[in-house]
C-alpha positions as a Markdown table, in Angstrom:
| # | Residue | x | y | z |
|---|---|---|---|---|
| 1 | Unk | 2.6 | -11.0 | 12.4 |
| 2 | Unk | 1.5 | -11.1 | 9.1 |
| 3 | Unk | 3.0 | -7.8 | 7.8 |
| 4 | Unk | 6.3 | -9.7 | 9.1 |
| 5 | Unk | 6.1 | -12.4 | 7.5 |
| 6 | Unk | 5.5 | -10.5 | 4.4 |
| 7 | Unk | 8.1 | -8.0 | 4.6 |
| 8 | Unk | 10.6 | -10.9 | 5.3 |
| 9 | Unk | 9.4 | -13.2 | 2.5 |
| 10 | Unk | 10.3 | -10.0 | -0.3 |
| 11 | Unk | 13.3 | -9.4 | 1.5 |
| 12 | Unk | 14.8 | -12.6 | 0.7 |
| 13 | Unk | 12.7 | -12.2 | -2.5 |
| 14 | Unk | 15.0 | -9.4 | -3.5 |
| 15 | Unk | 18.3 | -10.7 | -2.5 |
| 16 | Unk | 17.5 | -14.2 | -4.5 |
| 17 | Unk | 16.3 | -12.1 | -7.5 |
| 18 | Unk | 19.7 | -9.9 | -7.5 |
| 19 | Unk | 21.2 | -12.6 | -7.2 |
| 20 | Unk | 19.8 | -14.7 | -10.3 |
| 21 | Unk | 19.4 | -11.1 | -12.3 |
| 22 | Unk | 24.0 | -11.0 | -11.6 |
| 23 | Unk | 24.2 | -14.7 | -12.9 |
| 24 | Unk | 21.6 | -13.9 | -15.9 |
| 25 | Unk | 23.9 | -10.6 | -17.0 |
| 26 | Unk | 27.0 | -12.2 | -16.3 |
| 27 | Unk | 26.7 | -15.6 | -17.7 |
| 28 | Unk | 24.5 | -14.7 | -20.6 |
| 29 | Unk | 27.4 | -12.2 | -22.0 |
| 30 | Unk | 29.5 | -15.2 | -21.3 |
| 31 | Unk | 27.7 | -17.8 | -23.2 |
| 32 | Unk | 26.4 | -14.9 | -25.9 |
| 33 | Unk | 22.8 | -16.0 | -25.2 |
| 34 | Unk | 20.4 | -12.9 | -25.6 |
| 35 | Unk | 17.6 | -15.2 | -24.0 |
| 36 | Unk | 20.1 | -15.6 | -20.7 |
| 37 | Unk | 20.8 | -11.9 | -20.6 |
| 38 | Unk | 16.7 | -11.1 | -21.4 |
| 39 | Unk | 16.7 | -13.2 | -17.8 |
| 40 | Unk | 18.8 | -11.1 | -16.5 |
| 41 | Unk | 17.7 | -8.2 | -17.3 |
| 42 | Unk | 14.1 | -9.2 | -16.4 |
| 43 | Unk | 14.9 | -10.0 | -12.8 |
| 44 | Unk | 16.8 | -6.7 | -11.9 |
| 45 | Unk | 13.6 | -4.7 | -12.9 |
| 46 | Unk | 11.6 | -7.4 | -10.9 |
| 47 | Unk | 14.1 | -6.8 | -8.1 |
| 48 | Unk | 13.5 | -3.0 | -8.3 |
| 49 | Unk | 9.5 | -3.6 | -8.3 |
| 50 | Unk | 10.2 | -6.2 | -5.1 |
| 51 | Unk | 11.7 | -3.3 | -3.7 |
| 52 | Unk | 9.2 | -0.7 | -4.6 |
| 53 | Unk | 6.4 | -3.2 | -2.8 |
| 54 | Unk | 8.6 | -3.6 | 0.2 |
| 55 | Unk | 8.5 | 0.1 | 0.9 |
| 56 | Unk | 4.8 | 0.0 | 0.1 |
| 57 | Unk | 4.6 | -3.1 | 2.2 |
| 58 | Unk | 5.7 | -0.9 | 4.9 |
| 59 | Unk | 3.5 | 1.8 | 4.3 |
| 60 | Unk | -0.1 | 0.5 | 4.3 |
| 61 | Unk | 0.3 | -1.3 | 8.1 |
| 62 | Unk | 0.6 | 1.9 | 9.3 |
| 63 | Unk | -2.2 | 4.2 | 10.7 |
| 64 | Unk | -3.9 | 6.8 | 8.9 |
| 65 | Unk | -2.2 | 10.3 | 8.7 |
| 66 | Unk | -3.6 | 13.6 | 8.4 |
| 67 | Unk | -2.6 | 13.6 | 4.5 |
| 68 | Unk | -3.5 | 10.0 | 4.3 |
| 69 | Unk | -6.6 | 10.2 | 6.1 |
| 70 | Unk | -8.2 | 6.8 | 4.2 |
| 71 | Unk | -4.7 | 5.0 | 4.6 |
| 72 | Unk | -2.2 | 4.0 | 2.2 |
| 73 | Unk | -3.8 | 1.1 | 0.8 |
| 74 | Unk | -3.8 | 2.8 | -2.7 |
| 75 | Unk | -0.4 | 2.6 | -3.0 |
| 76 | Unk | -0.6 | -1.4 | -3.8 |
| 77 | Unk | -2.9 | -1.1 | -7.0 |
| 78 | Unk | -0.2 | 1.6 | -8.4 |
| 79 | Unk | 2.9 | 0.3 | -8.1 |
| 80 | Unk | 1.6 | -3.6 | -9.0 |
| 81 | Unk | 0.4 | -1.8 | -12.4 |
| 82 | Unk | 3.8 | 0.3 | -12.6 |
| 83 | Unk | 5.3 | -3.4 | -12.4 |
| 84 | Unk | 3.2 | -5.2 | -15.1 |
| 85 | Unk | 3.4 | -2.5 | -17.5 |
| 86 | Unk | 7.2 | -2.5 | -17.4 |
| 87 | Unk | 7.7 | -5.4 | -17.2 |
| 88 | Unk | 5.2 | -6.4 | -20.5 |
| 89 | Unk | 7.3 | -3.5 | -22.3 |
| 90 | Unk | 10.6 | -5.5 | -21.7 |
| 91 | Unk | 8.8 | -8.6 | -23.1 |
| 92 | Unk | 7.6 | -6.6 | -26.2 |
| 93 | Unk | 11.1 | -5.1 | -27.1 |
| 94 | Unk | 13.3 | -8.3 | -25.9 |
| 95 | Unk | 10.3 | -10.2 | -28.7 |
| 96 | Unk | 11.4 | -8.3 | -31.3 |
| 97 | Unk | 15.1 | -8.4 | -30.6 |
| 98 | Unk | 14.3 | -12.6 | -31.3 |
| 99 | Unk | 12.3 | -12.3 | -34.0 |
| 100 | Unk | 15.5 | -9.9 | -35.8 |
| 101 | Unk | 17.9 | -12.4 | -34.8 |
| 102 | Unk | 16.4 | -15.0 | -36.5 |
| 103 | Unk | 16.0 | -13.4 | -39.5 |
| 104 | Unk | 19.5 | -12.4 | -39.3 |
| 105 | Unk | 20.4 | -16.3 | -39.1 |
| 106 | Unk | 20.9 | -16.7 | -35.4 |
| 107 | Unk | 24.3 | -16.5 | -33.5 |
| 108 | Unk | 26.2 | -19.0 | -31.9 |
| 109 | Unk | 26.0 | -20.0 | -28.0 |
| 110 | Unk | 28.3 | -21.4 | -24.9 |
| 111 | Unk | 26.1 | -24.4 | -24.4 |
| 112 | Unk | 28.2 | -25.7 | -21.3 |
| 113 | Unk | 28.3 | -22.3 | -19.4 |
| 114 | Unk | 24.0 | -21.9 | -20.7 |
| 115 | Unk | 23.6 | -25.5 | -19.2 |
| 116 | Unk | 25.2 | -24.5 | -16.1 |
| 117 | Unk | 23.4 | -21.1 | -15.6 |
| 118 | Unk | 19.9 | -22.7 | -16.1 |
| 119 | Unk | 20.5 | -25.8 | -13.7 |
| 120 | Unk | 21.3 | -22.7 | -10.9 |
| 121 | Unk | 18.5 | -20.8 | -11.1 |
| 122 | Unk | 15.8 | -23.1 | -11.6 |
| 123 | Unk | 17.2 | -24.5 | -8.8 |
| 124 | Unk | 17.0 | -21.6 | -6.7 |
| 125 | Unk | 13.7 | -20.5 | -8.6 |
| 126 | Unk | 11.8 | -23.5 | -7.5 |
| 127 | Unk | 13.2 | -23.4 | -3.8 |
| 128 | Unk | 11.7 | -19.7 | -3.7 |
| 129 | Unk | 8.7 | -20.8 | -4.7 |
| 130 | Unk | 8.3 | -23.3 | -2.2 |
| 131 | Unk | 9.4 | -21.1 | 0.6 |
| 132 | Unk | 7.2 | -18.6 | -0.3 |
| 133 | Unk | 4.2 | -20.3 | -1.1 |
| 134 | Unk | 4.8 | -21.9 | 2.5 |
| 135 | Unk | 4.7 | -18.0 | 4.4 |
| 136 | Unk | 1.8 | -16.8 | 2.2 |
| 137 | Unk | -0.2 | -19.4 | 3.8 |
| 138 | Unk | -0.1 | -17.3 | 7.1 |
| 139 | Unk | 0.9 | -13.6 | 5.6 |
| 140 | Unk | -1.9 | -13.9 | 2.7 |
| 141 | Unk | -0.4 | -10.8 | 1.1 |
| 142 | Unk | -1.3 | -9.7 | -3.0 |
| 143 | Unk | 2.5 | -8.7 | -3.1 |
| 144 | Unk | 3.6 | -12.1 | -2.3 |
| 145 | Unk | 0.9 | -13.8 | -4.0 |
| 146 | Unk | 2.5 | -11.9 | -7.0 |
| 147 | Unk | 5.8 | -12.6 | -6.3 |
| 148 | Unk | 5.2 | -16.0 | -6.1 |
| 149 | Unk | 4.1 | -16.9 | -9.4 |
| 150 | Unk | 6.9 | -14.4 | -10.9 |
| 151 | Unk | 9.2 | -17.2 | -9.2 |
| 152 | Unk | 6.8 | -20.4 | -10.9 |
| 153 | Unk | 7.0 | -18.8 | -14.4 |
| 154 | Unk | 11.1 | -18.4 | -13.8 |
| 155 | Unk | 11.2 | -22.0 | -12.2 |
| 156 | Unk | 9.2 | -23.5 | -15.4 |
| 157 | Unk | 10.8 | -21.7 | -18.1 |
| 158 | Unk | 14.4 | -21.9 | -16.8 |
| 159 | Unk | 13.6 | -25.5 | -17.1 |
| 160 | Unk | 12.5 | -25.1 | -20.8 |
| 161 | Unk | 15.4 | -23.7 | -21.5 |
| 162 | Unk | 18.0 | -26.5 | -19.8 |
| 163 | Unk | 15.9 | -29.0 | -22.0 |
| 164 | Unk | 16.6 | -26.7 | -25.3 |
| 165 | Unk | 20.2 | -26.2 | -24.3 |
| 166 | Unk | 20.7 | -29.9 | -23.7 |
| 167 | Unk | 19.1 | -30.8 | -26.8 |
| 168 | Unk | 21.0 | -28.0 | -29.4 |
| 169 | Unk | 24.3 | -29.7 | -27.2 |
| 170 | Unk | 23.8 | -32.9 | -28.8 |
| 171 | Unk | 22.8 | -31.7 | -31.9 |
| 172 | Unk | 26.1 | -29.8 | -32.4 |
| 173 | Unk | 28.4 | -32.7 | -34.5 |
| 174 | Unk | 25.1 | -34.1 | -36.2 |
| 175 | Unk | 23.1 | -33.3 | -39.3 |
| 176 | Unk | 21.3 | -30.7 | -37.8 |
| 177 | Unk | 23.5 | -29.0 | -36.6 |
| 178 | Unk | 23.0 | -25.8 | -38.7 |
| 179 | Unk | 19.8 | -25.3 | -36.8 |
| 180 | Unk | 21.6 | -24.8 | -33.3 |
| 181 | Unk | 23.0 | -20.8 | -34.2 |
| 182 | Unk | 18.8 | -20.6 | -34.3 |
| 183 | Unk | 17.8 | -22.2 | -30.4 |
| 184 | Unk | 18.6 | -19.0 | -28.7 |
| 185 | Unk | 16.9 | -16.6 | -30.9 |
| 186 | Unk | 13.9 | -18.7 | -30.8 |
| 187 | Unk | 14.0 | -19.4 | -27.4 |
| 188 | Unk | 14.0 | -15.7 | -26.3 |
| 189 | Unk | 11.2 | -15.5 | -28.3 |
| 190 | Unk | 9.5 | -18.3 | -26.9 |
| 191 | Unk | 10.1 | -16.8 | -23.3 |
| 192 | Unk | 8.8 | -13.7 | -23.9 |
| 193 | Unk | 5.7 | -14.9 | -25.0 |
| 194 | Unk | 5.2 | -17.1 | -21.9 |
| 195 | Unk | 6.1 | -14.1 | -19.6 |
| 196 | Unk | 3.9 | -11.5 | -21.4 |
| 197 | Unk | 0.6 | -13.1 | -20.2 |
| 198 | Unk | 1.9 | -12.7 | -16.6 |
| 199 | Unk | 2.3 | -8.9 | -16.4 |
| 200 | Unk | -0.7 | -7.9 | -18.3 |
| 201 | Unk | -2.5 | -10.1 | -15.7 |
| 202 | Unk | -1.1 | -8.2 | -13.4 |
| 203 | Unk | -1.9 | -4.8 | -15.0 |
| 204 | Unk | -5.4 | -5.7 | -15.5 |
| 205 | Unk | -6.2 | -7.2 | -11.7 |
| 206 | Unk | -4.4 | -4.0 | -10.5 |
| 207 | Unk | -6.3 | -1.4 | -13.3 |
| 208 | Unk | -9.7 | -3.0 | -11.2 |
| 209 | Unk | -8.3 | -1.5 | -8.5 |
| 210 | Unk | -7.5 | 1.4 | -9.5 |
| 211 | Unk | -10.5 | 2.4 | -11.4 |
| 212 | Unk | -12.4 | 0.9 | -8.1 |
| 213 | Unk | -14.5 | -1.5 | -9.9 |
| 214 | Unk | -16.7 | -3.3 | -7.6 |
| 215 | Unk | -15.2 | -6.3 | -6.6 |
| 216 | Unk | -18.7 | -9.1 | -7.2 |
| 217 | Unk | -17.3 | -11.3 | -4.0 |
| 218 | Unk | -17.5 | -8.4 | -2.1 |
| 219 | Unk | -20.9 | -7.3 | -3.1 |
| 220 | Unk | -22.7 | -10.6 | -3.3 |
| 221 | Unk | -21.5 | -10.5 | 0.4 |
| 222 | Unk | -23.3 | -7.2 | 1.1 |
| 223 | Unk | -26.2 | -8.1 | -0.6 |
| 224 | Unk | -26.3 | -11.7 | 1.5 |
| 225 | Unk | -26.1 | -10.0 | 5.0 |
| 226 | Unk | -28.1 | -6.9 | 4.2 |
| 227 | Unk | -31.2 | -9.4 | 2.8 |
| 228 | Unk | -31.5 | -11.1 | 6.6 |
| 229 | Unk | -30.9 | -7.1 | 8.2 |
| 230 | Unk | -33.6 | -5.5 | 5.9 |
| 231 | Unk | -36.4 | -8.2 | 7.7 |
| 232 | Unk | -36.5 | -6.2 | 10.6 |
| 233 | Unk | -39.9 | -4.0 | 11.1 |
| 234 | Unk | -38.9 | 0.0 | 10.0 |
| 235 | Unk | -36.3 | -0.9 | 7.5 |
| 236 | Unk | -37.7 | -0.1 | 4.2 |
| 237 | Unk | -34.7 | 0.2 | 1.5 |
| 238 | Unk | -31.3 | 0.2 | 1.3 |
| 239 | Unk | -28.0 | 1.7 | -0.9 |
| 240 | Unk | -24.7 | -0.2 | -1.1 |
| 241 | Unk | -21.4 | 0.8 | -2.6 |
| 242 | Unk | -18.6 | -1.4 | -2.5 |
| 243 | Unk | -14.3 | -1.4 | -3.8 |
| 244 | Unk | -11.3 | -2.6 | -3.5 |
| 245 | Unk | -8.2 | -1.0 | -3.6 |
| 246 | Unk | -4.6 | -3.1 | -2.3 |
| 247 | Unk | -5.7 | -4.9 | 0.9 |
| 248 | Unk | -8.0 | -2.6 | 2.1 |
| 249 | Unk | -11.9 | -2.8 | 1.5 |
| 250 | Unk | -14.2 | 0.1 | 1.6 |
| 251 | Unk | -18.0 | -1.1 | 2.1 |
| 252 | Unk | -20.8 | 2.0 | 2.7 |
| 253 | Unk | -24.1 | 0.9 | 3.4 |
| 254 | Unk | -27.2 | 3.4 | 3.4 |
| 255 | Unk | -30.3 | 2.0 | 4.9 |
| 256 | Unk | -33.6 | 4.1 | 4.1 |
| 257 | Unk | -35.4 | 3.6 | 7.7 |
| 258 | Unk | -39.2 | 4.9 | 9.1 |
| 259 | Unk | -39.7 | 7.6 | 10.4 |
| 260 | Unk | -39.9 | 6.5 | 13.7 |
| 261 | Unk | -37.1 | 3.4 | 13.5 |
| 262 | Unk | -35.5 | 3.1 | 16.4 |
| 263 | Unk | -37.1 | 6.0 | 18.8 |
| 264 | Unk | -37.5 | 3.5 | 21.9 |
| 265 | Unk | -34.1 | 1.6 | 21.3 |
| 266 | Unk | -32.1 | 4.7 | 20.0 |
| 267 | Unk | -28.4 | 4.5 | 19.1 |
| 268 | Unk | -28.5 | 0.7 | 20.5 |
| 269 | Unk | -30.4 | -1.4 | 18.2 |
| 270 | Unk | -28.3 | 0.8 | 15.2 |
| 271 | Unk | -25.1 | -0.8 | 16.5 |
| 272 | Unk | -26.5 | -3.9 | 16.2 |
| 273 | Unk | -27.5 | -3.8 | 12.9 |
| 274 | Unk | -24.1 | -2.5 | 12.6 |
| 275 | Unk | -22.6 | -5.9 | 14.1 |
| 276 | Unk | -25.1 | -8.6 | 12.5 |
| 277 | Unk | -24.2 | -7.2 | 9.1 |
| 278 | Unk | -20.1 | -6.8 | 10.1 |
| 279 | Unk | -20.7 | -10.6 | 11.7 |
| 280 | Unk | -21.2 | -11.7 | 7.8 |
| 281 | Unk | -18.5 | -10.0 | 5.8 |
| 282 | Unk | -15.4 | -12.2 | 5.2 |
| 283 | Unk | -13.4 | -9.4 | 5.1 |
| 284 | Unk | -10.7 | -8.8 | 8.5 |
| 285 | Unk | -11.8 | -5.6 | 10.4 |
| 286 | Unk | -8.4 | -4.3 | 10.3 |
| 287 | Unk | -8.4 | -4.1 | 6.1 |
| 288 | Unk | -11.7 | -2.8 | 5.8 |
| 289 | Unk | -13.2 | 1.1 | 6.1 |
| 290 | Unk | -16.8 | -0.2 | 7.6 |
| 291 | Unk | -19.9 | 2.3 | 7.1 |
| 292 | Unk | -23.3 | 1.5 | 7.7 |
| 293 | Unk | -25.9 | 5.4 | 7.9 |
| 294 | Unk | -29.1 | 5.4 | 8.7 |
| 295 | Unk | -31.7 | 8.2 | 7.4 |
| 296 | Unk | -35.5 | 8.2 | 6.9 |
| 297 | Unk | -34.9 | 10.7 | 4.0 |
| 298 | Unk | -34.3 | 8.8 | 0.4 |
| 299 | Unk | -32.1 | 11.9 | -0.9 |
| 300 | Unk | -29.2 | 11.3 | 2.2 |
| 301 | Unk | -29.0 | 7.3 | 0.8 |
């Protein structure tokens, strides 16, 4: 159910963000607004990197294959880092684009069809939002959570820039008019730098990932359940190792053990163990790879 309502929720994603990506290319050549055409632009690479998760989306609910053998959950890390970084990349170069055309005095702009174009897609922007902020409450999916505020950031800034268009509209005719050539140079400039915080975040959450740093959460919650286990006579140390990669979780525990631990009980009072310290994870036993060895010699741990 959940991989459903994911899958659906970029679906629409995509066909909203093709969508707004046409209008962007179309209507910013129209109006001759490089910050309407930077919009553009940014939202058919962001429809390409929906795409790219959809496919991976697809991948990682299925079952393990003999070349796959831990899954395909690090699929999710890459292509969310593939994303950020070319994404931050178009920020940088469209940044410097603004920064020449103001120093090359600005050009002029199509305030009516600019007006028009931003009332549309912050329109549509903030809709998206809303429907997908309503689905991840059930599909709790990174991709959408992603997605998501890529949609908030459009939604917010699209409105910045119907204010500045409204405002260089009435400024046209007035004393300051001079200034209005300016308002889309420095707006595209001002967008870029409110976008460029979003994909490095992305980069960096997804560089954790990839480098398998240990998520703390994770290993404070290891640490919690294995404090109550370790109370039990015969259990004399234990070895944790915990990461994160896309949805899936990889926990190995290795408990040091007597001797003679669990010679009356065998194999059953190990399975419990097993289950008290599965009982406290937070974690869903479908996006986790679960291992809990027991050995009474300190080099195996």
């Amino acid at each position: 159910m959940q991989a459903h309502l994911e899958q659906r929720a970029l679906k629409l994603s995509i066909t909203m963000t093709l969508v707004v990506a046409a209008l962007g290319v179309v209507l910013g050549l129209l109006a001759g607004s490089q910050s309407i055409l930077f919009d553009g632009v940014f939202s058919t690479i962001d429809a390409a990197m929906s795409g790219l998760a959809l496919l991976v989306s697809r991948l990682v609910v299925r079952q393990t294959s003999q070349r796959f053998q831990h899954g395909y959950w690090h699929f999710e890390p890459m292509v969310a880092a593939l994303n950020g970084a070319i994404l931050t990349l178009l920020c940088f170069y469209a940044f410097l684009n603004a920064i020449q055309g103001l120093m090359e005095g600005g050009q002029e702009l199509a305030f009516g069809v600019a007006i028009a174009y931003a009332v549309l897609v912050a329109a549509v922007c903030f809709g998206m939002y809303a429907f997908e902020r309503r689905i991840n409450r059930e599909a709790n999916s990174e991709f959408v959570r992603i997605d998501i505020q890529s949609w908030l950031m459009a939604a917010l800034i699209t409105s910045a820039l119907l204010v500045a268009f409204v405002i260089a509209l009435f400024l046209e005719g007035t004393a300051w008019s001079h200034w209005t050539p300016y308002v889309d140079s420095l707006l595209l400039a001002i967008l870029t730098l409110c976008f460029m915080p979003v994909p490095i975040g992305i980069v960096r959450r997804a560089m954790k990932e990839v480098f398998l740093i240990a998520p703390s959460h994770i290993d404070r919650e290891v640490h919690a359940a294995m404090q109550q286990v370790m109370q039990r006579d015969g259990l004399l140390q234990y070895h944790s190792h915990v990461a994160k990669t896309g949805r899936g979780h990889f926990i190995e525990i290795h408990i040091i053990t007597r001797t003679d631990f669990a010679t009356q009980r065998g194999m059953i009072v190990l399975d419990e163990i097993r289950e008290e310290i599965a009982a406290q994870l937070s974690i869903p036993a479908e996006q986790r790879w679960f291992t809990v060895a027991f050995t009474a010699d300190p080099r195996w741990a």
